[in-house]
N, C-alpha and C positions, 0 to 999 in steps of 0.2 A: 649531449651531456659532455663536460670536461672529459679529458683524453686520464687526468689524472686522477680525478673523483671515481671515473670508472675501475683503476687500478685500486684503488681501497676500497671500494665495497667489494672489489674479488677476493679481495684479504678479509674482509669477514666473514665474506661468507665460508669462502674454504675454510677458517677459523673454526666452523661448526660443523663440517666434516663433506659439503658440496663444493664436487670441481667445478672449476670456470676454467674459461675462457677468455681473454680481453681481445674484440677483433681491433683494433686500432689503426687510423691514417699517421697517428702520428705518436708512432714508438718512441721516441728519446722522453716525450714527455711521460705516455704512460706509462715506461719503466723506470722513470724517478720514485713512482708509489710501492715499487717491486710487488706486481702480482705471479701470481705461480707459473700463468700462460699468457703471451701475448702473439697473438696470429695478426703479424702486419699486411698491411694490403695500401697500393699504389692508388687509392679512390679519392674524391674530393668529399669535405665534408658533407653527411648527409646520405653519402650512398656506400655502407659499407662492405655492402657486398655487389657493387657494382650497376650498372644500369639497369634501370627499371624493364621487365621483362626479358631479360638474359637468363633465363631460367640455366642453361648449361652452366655458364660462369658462378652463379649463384648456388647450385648443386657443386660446383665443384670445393668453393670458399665453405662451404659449411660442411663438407666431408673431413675437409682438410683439418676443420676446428675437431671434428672429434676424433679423430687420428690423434693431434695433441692432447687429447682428452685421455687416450689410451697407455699415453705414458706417464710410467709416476717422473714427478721429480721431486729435487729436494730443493732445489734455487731456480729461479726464475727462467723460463724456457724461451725464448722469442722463436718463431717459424714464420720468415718473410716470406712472402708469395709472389710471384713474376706476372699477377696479372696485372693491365692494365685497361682501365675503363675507357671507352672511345669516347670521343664527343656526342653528346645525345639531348635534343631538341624537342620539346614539348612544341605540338604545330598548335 
């Protein structure tokens, strides 16, 4: 899904009174739509929370979202993450 379509449905929905989350590779765009949260991550499109079967990395990417989840805001939050996905090869 668009980096920025996913920024405005976070704005409707939080509109109705549900936090979100935006996890995004590619923050400049999906903070053109200014959603409330955007958790960037260093991944290629496709894998947002990193390679397939990295359960640690993957636990760690979606704690981190609801940490952001636990703070209000009142303007749009970004929380870039330092991970970064290895190379990884379907045999």
């Amino acid at each position: 899904m668009c980096n920025q379509s996913v920024g405005l449905i976070a704005r409707g929905i939080e509109a109705s009174g549900i936090s979100t989350v935006c996890v995004s590779f590619r923050k400049e765009i999906t903070r053109l739509s200014r959603p409330p949260r955007i958790l960037s991550v260093n991944f290629s499109a496709g894998k947002p929370l990193g390679n397939p079967g990295d359960g640690n990395m993957q636990r760690k990417i979606i704690e981190a979202g609801f940490s952001l989840l636990q703070n209000t805001t009142t303007d749009m939050t970004i929380l870039d993450l330092p991970y970064k996905s290895s190379k990884f090869r379907f045999l």
